[in-house]
C-alpha positions as CSV (number, residue, x, y, z in Angstrom):
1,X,38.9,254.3,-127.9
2,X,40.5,256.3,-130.4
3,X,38.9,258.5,-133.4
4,X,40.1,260.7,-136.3
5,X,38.3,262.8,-138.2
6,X,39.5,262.8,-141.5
7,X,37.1,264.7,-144.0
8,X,33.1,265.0,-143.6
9,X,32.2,261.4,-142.5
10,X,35.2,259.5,-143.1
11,X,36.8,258.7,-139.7
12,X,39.7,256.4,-138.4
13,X,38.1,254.2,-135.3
14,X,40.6,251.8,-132.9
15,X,37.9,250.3,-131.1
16,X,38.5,246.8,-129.2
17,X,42.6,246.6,-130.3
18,X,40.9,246.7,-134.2
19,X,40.8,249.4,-136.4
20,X,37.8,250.2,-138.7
21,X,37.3,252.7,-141.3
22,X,33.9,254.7,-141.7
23,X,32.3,256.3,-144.8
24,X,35.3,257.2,-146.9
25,X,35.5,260.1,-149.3
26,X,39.5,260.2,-150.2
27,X,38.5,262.6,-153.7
28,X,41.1,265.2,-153.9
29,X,39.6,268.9,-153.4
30,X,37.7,270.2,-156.3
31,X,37.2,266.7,-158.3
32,X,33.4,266.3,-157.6
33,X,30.7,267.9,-158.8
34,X,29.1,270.4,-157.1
35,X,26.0,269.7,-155.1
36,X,24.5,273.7,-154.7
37,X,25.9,275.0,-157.6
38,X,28.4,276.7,-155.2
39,X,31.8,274.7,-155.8
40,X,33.0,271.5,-156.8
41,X,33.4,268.9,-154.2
42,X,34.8,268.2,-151.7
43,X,36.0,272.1,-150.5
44,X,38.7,271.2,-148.6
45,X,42.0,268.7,-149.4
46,X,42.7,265.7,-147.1
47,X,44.4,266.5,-144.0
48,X,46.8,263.7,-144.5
49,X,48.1,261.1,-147.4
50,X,45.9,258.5,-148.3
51,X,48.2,255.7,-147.0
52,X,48.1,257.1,-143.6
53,X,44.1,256.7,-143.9
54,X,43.9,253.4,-145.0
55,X,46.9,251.9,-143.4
56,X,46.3,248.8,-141.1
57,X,42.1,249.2,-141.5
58,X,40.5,245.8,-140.9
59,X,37.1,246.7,-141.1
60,X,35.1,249.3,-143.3
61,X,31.5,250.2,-142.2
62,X,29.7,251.8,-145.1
63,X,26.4,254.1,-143.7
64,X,25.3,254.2,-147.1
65,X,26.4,254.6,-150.7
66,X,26.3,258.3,-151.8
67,X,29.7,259.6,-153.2
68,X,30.7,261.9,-150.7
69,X,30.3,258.7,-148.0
70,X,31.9,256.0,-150.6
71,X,33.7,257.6,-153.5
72,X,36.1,255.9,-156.4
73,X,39.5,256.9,-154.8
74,X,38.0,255.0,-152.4
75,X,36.6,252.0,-153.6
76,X,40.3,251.8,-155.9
77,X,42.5,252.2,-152.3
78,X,40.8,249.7,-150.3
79,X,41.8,246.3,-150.3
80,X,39.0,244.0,-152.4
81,X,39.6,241.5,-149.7
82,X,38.8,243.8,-146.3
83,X,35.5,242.7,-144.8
84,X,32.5,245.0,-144.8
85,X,29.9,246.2,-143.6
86,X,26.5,247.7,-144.6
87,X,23.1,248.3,-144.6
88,X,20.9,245.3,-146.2
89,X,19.9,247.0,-149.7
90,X,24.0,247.8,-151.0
91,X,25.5,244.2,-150.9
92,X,24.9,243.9,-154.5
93,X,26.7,247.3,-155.7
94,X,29.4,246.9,-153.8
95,X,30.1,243.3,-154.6
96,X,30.0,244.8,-158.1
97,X,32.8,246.6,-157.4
98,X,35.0,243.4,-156.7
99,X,35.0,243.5,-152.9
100,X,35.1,240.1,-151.8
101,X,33.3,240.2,-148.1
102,X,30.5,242.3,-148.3
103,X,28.2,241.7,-145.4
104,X,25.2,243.3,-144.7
105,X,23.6,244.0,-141.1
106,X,19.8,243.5,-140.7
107,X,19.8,244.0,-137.0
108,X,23.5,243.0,-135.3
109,X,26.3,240.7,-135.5
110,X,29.1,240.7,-133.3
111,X,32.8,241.0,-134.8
112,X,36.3,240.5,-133.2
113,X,34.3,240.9,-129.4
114,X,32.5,244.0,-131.0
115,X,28.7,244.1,-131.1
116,X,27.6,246.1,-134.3
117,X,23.9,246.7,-134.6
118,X,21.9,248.9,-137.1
119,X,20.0,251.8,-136.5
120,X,17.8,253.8,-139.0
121,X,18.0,257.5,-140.4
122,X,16.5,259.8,-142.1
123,X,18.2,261.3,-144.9
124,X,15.7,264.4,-145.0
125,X,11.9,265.1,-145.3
126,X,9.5,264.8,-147.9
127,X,10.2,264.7,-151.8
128,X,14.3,265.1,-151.0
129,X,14.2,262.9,-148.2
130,X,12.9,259.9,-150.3
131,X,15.3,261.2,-153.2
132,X,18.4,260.6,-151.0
133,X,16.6,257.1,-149.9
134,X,17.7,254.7,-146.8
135,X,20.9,255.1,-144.8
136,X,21.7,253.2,-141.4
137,X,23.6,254.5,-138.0
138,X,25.5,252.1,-136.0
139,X,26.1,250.9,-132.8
140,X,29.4,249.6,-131.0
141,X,29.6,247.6,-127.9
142,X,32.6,246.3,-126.7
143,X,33.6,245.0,-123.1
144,X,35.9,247.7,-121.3
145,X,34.8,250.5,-123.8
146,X,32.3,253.2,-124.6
147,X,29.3,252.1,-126.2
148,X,29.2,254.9,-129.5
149,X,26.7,255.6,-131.6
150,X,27.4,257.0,-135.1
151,X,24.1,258.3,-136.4
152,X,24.9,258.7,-140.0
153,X,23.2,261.1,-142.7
154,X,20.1,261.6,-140.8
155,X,18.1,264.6,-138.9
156,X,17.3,264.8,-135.5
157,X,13.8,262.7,-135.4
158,X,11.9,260.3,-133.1
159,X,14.4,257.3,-134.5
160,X,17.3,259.1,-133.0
161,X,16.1,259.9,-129.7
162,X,14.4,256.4,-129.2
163,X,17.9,254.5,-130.0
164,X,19.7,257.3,-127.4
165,X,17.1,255.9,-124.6
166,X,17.5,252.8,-125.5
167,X,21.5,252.1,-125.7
168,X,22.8,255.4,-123.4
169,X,25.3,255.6,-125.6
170,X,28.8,257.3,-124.5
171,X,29.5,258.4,-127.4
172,X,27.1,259.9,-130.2
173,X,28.8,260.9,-133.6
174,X,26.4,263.5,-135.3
175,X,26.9,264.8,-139.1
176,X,26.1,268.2,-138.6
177,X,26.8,270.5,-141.4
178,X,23.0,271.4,-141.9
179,X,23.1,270.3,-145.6
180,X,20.6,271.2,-148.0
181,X,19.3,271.5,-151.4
182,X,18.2,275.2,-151.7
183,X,15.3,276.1,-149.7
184,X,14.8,273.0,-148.7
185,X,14.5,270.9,-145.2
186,X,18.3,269.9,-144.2
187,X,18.9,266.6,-144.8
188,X,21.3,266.2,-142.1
189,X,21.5,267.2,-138.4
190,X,21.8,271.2,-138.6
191,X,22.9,273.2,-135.4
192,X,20.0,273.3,-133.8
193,X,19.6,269.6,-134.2
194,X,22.4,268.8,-132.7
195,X,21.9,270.9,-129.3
196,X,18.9,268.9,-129.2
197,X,20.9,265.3,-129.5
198,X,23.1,267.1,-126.5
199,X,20.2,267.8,-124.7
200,X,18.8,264.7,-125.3
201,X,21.5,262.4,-123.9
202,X,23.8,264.8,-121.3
203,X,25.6,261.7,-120.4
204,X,26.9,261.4,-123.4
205,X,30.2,263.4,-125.4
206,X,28.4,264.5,-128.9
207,X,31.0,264.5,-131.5
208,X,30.1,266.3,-134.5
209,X,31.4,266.0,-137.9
210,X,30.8,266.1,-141.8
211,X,31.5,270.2,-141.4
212,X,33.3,272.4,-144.0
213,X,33.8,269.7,-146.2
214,X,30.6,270.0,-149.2
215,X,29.4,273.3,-151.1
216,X,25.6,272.4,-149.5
217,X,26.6,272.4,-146.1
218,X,25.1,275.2,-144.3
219,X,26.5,274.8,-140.4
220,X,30.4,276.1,-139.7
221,X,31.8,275.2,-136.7
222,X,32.2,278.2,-135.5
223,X,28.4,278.2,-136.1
224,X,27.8,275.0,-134.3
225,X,29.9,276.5,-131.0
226,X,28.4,279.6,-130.5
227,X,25.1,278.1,-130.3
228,X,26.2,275.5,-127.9
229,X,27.7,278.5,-125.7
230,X,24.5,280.2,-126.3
231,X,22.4,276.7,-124.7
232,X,25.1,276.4,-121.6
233,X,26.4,273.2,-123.4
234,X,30.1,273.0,-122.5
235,X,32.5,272.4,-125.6
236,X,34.5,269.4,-123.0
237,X,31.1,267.5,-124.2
238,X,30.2,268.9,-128.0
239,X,33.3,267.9,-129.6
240,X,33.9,269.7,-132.6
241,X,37.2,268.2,-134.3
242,X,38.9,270.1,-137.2
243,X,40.1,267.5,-140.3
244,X,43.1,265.4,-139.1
245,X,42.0,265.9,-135.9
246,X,41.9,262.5,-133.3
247,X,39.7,262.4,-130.1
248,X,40.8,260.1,-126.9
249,X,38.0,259.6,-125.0
């Protein structure tokens, strides 16, 4: 198992001898609209040409369809004929956008000896929560490899520790960046949060991404390891990749 950070949530997966594609957000720096009223979005360039991203993906798996997880560069790079996959809800909008194999996942399928299944999230609390509306984590099983969980745009809530007991994951990809809308609730994993999933499952490497990348994050990495330090939890296990960066586990 290889990954790559690329920007935020978008990462590079070879997983089973196939390669899959998550979440991508291929916007050059500056072309989005701010979300905080800080900066336009995203804050940071690509680490790497959009070919290099894209080349030889044979899967996408799309969390959910905000445009910082699924943006137009995106949606016009992408092959309309590469299978994908989604949570039950998106089908339609994506299909609209002339992609040709849009399936979604109610509970699990199994792909090329991979065993995807769907796990919920919770994209914040309260009014903003149901504002940012349903998004899906995923599990992969495969024979000889790490089972990995990729949370998604959630916070740390009963969901998320039940589907840790339940699969022991290897693996647990967290988005991290504390992201909010003023003073409100994050509406992802914040610091804290994620010490918690690291507590939660120390049999497990946390890799933690969507960092530095949007104007309403509010968690640095730098952040992020000086509170693991600060909670005896050993950087070997929080894995804090910068952009471009690829983990062999």
């Amino acid at each position: 198992m290889v990954i790559r950070l690329i920007r935020n949530a978008t990462l590079r997966l070879r997983y089973n001898s196939q390669v899959l594609l998550f979440d991508p957000c291929l916007a050059p720096k500056h072309s989005i609209g701010s979300f905080a009223g800080i900066s336009p979005n995203p804050i940071v360039d690509l680490p790497c040409p959009i070919p290099e991203i894209v080349e030889g993906v044979e899967l996408l798996i799309l969390s959910h369809l905000h445009v910082d997880h699924f943006d137009p560069v995106a949606q016009e790079w992408l092959s309309k004929d590469l299978k994908i996959f989604c949570q039950p809800g998106d089908e339609s909008a994506i299909s609209d956008l002339d992609f040709l194999d849009v399936n979604p996942i109610e509970t699990s399928l199994t792909w090329q000896g991979i065993t995807i299944t769907r796990t919920s999230g919770k994209h914040g609390t309260g009014a903003v929560g149901e504002r940012m509306g349903s998004v899906s984590g995923f599990i992969f099983q495969a024979e000889g490899e790490p089972t990995i969980y990729w949370a998604g745009d959630t916070i740390w809530y009963d969901d998320v520790q039940k589907t840790i007991v339940r699969y022991q994951p290897d693996v647990i990809i967290t988005h991290s960046s504390g992201a909010r809308f003023g003073d409100s609730d994050p509406i992802v994993m914040d610091a804290e949060q994620t010490i918690a999933v690291c507590k939660s499952a120390p049999q497990a490497n946390v890799i933690a991404v969507h960092l530095e990348s949007l104007d309403h994050g509010t968690v640095s990495r730098s952040d992020l390891r000086s509170l693991a330090e600060k909670n005896g939890i050993r950087l070997a296990r929080l894995l804090i990749p910068d952009d471009g960066e690829s983990i062999d586990l």
